[in-house]
Gaussian input, Z-matrix of N, CA and C with variables (Angstrom, degrees):
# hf/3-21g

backbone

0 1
 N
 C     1     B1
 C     2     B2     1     A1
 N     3     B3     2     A2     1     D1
 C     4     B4     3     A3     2     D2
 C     5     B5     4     A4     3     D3
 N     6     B6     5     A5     4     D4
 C     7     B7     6     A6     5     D5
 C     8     B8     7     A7     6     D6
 N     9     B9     8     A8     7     D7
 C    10    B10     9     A9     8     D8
 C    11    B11    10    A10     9     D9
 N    12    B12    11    A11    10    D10
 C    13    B13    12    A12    11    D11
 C    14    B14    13    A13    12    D12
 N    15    B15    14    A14    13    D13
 C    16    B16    15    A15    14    D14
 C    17    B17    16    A16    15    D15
 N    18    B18    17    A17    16    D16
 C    19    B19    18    A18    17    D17
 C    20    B20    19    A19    18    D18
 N    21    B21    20    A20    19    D19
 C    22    B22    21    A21    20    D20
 C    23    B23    22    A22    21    D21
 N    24    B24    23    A23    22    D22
 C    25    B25    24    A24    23    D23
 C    26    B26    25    A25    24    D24
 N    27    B27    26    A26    25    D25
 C    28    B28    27    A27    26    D26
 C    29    B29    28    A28    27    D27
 N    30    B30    29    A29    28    D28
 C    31    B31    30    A30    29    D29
 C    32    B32    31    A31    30    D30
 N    33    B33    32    A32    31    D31
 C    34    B34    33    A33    32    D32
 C    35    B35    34    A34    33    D33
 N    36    B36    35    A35    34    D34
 C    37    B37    36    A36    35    D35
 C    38    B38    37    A37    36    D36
 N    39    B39    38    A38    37    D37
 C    40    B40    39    A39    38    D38
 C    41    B41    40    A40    39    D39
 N    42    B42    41    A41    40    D40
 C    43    B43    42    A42    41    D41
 C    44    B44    43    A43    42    D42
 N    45    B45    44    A44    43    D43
 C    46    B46    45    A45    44    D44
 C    47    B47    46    A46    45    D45
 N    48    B48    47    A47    46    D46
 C    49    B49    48    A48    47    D47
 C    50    B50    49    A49    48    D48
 N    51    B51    50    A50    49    D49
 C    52    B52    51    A51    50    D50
 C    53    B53    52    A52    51    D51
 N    54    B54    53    A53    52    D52
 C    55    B55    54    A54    53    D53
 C    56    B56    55    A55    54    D54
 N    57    B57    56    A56    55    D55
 C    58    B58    57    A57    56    D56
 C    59    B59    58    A58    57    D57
 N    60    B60    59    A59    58    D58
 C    61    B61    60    A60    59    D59
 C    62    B62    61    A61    60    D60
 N    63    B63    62    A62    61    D61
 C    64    B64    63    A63    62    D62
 C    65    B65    64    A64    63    D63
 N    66    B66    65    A65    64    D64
 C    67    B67    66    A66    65    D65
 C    68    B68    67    A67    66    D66
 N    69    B69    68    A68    67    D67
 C    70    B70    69    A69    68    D68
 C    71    B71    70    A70    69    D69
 N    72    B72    71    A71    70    D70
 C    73    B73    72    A72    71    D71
 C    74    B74    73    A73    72    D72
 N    75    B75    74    A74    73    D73
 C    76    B76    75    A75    74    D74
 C    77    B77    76    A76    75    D75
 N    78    B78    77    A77    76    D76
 C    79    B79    78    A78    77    D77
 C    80    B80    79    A79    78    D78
 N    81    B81    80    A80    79    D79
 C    82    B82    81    A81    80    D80
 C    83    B83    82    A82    81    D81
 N    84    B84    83    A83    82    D82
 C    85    B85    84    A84    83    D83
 C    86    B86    85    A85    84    D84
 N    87    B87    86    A86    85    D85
 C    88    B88    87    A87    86    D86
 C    89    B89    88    A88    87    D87
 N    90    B90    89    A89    88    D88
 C    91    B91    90    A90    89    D89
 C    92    B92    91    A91    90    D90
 N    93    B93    92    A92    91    D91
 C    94    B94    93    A93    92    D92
 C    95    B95    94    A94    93    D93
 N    96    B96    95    A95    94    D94
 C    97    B97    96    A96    95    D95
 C    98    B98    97    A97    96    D96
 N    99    B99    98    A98    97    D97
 C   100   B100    99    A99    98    D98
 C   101   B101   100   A100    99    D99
 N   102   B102   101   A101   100   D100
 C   103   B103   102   A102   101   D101
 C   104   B104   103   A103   102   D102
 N   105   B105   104   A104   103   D103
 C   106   B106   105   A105   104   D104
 C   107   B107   106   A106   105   D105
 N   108   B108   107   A107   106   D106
 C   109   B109   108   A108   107   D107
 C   110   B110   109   A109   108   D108
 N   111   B111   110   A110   109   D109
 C   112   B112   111   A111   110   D110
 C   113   B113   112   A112   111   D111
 N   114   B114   113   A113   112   D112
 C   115   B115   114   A114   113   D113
 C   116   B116   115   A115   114   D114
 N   117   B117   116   A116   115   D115
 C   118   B118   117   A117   116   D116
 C   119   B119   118   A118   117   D117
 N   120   B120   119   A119   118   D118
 C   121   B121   120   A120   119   D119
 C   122   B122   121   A121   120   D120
 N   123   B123   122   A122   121   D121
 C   124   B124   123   A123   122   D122
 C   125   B125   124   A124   123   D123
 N   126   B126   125   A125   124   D124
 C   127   B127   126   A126   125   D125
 C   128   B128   127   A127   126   D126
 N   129   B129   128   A128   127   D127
 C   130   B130   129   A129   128   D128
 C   131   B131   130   A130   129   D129
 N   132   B132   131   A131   130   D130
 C   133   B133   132   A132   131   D131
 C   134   B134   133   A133   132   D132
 N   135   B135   134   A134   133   D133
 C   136   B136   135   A135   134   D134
 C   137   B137   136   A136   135   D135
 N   138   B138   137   A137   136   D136
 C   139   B139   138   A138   137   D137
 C   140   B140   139   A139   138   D138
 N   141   B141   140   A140   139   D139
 C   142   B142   141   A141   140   D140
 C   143   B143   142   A142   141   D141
 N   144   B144   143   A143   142   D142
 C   145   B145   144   A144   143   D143
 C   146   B146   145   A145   144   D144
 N   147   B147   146   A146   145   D145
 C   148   B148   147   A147   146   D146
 C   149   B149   148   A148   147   D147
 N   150   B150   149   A149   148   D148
 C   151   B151   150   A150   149   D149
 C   152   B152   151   A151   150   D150
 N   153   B153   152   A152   151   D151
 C   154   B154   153   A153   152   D152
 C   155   B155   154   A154   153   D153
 N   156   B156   155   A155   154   D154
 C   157   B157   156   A156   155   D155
 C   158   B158   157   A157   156   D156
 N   159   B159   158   A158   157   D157
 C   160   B160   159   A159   158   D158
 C   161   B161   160   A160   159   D159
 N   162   B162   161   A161   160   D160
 C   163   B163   162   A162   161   D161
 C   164   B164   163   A163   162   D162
 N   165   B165   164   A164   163   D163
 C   166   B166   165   A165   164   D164
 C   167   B167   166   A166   165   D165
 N   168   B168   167   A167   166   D166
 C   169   B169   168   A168   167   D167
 C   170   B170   169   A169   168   D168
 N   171   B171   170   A170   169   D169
 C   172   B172   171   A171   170   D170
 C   173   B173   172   A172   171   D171
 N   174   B174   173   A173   172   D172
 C   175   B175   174   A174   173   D173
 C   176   B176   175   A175   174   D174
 N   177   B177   176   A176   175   D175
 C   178   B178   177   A177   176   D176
 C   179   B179   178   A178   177   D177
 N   180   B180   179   A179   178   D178
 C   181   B181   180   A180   179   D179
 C   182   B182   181   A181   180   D180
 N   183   B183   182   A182   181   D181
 C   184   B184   183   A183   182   D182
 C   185   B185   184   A184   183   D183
 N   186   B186   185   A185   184   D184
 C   187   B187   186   A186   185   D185
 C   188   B188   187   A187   186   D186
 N   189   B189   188   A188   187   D187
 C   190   B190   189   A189   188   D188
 C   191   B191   190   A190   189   D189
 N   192   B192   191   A191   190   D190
 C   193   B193   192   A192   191   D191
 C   194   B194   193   A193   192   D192
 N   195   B195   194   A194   193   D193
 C   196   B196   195   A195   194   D194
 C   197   B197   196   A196   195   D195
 N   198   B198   197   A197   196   D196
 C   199   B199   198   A198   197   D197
 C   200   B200   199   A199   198   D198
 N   201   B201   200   A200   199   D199
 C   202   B202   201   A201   200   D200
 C   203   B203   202   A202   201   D201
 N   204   B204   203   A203   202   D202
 C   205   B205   204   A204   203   D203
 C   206   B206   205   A205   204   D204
 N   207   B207   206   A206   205   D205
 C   208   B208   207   A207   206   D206
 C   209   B209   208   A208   207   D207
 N   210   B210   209   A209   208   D208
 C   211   B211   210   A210   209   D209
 C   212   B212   211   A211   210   D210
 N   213   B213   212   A212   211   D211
 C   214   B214   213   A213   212   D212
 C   215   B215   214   A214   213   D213
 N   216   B216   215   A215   214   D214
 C   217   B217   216   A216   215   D215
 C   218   B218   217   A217   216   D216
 N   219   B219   218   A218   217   D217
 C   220   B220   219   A219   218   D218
 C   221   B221   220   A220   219   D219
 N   222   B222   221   A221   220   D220
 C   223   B223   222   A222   221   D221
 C   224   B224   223   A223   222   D222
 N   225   B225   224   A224   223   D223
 C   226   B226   225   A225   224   D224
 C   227   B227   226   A226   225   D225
 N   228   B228   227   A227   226   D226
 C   229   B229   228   A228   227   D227
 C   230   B230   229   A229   228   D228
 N   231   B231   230   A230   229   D229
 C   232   B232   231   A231   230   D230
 C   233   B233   232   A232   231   D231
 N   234   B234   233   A233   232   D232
 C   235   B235   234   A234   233   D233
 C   236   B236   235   A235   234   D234
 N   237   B237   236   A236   235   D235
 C   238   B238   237   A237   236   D236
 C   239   B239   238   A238   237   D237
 N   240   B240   239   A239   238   D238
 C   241   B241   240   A240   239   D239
 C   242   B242   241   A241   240   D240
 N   243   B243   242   A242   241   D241
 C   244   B244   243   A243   242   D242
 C   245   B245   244   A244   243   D243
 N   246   B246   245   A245   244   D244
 C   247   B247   246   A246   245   D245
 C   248   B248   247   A247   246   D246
 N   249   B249   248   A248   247   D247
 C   250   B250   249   A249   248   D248
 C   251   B251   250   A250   249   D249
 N   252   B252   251   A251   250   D250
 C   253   B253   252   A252   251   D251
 C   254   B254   253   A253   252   D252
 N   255   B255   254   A254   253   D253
 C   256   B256   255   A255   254   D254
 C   257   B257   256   A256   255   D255

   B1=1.4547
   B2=1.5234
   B3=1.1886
   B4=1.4231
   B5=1.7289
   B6=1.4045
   B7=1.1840
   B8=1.7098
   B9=1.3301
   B10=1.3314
   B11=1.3994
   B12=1.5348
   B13=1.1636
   B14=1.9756
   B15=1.4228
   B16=1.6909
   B17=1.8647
   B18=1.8157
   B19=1.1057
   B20=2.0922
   B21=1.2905
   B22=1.4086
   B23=1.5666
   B24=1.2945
   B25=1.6371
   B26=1.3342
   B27=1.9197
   B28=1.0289
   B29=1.5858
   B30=1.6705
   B31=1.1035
   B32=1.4794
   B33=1.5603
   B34=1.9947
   B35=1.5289
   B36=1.5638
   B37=1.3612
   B38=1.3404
   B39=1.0261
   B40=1.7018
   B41=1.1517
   B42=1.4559
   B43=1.6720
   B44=1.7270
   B45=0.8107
   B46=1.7100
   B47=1.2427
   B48=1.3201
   B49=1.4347
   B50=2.0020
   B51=1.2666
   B52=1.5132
   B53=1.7187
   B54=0.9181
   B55=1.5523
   B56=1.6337
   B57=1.3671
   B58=1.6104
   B59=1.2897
   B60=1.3853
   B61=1.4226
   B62=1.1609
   B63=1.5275
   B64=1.3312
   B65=1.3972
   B66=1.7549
   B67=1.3398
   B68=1.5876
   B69=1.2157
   B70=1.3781
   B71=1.6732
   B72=1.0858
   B73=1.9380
   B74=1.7110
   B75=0.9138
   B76=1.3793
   B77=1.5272
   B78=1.3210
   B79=1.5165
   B80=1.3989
   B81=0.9460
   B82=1.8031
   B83=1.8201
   B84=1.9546
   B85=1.6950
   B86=1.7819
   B87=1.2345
   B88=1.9310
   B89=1.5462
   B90=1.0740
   B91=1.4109
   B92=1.6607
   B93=1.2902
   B94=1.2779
   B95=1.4811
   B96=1.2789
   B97=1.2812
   B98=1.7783
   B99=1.1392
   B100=1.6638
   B101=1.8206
   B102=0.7964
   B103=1.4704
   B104=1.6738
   B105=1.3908
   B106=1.3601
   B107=1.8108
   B108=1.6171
   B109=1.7016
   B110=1.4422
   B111=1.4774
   B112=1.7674
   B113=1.3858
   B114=1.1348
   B115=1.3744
   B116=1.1860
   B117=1.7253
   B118=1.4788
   B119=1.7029
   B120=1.0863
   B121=1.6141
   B122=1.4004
   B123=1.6727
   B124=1.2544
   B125=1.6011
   B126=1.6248
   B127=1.8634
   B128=1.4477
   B129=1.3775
   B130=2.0404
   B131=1.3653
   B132=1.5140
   B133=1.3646
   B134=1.6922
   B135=1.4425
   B136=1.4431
   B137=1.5020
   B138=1.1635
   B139=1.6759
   B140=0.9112
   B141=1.4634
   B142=1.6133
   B143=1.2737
   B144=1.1329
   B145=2.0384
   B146=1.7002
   B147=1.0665
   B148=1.3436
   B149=2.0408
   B150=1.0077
   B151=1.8123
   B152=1.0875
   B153=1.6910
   B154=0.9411
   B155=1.3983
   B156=1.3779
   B157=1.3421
   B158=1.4423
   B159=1.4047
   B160=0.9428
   B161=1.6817
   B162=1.3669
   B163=2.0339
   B164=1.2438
   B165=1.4354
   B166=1.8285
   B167=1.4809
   B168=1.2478
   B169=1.7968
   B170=1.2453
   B171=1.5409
   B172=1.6929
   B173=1.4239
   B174=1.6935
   B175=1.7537
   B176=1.2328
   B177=1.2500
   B178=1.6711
   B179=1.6816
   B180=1.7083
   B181=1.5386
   B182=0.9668
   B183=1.2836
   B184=2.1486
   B185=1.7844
   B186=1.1999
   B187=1.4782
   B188=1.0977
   B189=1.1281
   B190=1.3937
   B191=1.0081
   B192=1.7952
   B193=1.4531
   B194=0.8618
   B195=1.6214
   B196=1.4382
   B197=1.6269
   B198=1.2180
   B199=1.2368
   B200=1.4337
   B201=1.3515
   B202=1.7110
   B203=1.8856
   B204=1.6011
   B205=1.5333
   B206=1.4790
   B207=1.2717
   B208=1.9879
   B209=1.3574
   B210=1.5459
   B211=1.1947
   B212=1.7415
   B213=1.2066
   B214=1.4880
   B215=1.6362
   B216=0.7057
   B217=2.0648
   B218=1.7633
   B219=1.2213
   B220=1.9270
   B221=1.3952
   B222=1.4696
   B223=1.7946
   B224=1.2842
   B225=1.6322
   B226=1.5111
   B227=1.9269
   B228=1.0148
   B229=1.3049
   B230=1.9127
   B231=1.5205
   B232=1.4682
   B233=1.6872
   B234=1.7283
   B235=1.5777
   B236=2.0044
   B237=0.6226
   B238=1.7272
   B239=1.3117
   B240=1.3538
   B241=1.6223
   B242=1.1218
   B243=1.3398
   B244=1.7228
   B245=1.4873
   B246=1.5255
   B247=1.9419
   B248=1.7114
   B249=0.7645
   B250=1.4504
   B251=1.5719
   B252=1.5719
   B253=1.9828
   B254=2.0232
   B255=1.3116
   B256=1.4027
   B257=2.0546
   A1=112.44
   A2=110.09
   A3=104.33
   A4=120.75
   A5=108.91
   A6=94.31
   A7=149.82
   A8=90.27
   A9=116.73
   A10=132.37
   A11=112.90
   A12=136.27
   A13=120.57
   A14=87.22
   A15=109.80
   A16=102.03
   A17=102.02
   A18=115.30
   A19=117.48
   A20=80.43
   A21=81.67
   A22=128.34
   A23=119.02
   A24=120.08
   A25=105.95
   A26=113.56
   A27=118.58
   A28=122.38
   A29=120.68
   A30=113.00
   A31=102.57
   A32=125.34
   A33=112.99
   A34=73.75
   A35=86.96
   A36=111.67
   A37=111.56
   A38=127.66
   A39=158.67
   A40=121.04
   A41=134.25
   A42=127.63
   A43=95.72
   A44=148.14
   A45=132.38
   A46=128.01
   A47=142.64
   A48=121.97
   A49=118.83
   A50=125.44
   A51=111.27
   A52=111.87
   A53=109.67
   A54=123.54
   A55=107.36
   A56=89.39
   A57=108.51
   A58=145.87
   A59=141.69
   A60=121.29
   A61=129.66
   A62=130.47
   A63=115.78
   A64=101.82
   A65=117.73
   A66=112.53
   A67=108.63
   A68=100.90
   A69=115.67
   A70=136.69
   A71=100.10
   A72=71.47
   A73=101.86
   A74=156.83
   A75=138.84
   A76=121.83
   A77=114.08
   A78=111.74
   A79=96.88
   A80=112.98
   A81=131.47
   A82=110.16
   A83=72.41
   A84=88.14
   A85=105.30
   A86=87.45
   A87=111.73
   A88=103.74
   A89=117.00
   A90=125.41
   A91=124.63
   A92=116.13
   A93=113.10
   A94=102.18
   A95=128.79
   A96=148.02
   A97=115.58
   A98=123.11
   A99=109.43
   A100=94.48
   A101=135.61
   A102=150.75
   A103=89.77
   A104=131.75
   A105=122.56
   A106=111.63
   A107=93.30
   A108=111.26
   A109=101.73
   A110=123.32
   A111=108.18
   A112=118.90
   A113=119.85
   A114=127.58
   A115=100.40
   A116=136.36
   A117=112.90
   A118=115.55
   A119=114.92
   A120=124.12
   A121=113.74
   A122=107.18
   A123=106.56
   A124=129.40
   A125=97.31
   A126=105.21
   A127=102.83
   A128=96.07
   A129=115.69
   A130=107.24
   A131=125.62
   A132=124.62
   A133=131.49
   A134=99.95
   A135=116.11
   A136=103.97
   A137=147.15
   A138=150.98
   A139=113.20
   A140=114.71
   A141=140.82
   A142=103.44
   A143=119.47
   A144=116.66
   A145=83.08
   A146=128.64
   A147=134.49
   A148=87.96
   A149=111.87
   A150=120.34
   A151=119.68
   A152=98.10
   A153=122.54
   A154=112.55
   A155=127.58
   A156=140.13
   A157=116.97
   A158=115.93
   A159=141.09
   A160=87.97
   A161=96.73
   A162=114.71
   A163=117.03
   A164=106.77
   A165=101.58
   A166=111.30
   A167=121.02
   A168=121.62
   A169=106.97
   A170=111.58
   A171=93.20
   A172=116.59
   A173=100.69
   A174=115.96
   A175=108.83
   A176=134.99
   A177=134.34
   A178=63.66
   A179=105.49
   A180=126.30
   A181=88.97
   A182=102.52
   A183=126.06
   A184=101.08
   A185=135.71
   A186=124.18
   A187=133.31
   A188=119.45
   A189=115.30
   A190=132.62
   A191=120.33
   A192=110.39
   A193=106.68
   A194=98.91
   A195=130.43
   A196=118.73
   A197=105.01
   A198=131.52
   A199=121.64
   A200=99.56
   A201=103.48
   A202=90.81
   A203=126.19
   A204=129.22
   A205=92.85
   A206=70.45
   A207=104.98
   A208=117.89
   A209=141.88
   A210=117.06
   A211=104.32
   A212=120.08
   A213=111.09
   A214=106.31
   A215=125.56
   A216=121.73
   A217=95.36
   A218=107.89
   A219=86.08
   A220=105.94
   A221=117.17
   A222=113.94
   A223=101.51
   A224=123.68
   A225=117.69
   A226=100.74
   A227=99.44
   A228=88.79
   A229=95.01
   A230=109.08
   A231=136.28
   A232=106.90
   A233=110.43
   A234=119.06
   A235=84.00
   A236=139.56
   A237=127.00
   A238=109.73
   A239=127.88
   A240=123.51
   A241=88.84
   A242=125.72
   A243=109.71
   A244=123.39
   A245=106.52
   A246=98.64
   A247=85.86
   A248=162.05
   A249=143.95
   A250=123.99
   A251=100.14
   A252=96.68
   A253=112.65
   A254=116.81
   A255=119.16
   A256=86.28
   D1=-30.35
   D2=178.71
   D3=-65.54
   D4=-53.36
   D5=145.86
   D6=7.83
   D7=-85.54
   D8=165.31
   D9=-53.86
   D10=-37.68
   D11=159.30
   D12=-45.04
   D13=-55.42
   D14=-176.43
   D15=-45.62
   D16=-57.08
   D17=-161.45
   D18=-80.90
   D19=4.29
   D20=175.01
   D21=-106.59
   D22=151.58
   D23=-178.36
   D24=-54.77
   D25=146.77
   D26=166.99
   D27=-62.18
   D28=157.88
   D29=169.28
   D30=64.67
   D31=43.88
   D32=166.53
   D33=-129.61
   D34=174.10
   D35=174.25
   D36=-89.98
   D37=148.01
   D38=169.64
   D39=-87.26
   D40=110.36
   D41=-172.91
   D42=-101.68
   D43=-20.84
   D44=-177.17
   D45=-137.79
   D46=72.51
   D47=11.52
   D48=-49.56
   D49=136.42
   D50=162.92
   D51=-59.86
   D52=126.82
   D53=147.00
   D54=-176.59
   D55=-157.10
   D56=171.59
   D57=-100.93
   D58=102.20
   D59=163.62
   D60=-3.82
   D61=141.79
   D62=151.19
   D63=176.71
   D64=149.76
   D65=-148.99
   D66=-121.08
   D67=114.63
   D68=-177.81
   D69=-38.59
   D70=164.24
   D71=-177.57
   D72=-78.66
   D73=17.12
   D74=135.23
   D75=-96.44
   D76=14.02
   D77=137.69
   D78=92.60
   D79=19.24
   D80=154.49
   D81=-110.01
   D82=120.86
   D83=177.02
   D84=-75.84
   D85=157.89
   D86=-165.66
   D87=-138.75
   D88=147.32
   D89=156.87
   D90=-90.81
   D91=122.57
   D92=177.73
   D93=-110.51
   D94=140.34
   D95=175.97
   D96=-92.03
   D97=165.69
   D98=-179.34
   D99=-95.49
   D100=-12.08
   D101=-142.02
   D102=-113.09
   D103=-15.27
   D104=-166.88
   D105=-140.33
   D106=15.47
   D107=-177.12
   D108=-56.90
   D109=-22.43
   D110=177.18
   D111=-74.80
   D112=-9.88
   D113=-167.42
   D114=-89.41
   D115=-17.50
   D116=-175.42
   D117=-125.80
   D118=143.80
   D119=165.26
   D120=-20.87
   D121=139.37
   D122=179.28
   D123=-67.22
   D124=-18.78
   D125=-176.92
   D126=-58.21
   D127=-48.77
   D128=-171.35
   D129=-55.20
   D130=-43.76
   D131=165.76
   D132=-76.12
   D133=-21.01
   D134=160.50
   D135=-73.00
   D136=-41.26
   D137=173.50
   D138=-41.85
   D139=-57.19
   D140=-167.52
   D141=-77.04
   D142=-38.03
   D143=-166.66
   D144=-77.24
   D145=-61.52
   D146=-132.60
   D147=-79.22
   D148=-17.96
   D149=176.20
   D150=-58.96
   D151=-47.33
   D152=-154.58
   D153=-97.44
   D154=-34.95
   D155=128.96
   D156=-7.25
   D157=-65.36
   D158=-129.57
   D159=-89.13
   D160=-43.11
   D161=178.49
   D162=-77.70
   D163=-33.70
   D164=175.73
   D165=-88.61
   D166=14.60
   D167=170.92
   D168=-124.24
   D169=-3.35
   D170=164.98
   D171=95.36
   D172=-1.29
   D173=-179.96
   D174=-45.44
   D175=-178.96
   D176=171.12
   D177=-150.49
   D178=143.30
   D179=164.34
   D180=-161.36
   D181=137.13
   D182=172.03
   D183=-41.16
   D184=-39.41
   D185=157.92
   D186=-43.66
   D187=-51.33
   D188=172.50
   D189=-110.32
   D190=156.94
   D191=-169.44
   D192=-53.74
   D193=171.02
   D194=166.46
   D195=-111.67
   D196=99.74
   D197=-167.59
   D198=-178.84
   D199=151.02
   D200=-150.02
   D201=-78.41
   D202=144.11
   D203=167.81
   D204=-95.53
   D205=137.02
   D206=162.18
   D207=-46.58
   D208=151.51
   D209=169.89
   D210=-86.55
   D211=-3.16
   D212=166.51
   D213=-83.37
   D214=-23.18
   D215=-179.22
   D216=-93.62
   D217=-20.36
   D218=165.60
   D219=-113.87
   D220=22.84
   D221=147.91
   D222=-91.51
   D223=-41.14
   D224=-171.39
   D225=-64.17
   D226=-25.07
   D227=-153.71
   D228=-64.19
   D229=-58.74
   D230=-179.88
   D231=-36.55
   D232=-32.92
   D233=-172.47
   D234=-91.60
   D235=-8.15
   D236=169.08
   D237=-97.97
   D238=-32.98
   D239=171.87
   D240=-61.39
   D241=-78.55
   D242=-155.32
   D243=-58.50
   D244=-12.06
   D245=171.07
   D246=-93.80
   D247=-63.09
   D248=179.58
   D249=-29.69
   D250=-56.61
   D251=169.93
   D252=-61.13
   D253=3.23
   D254=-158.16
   D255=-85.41

């Protein structure tokens, strides 16, 4: 799985473990889980909310692809903001 991880866009969803992409400050993508939100820095979870935000309204920002989300990856996304604002 890690693998897999490496090769994928920042900020998508992850089916095995579920969570999310997201790229560290040395620029290695990571998986964050909702189940493991204590383990990381608030910038990293401020990054991620604000991504993710950014994906469930349909934003276009030079960060993230450009490509249309699923309405299941902007429910996943919407079910990780709210364990993140917790």
């Amino acid at each position: 799985t890690k693998f897999g991880i490496k090769k994928r866009d920042p900020y998508t969803p992850y089916q095995d473990p579920q969570g999310f992409i997201y790229v560290k400050d040395s620029g290695r993508n990571r998986l964050m889980r909702s189940d493991e939100l204590y383990k990381f820095r608030d910038d990293t979870l401020t990054r991620l909310r604000t991504s993710l935000g950014d994906i469930t309204k349909n934003i276009q920002m030079e960060y993230l692809l450009k490509r249309r989300w699923s309405t299941l990856e902007k429910k996943r996304a919407n079910i990780m903001i709210k364990a993140i604002d917790k």
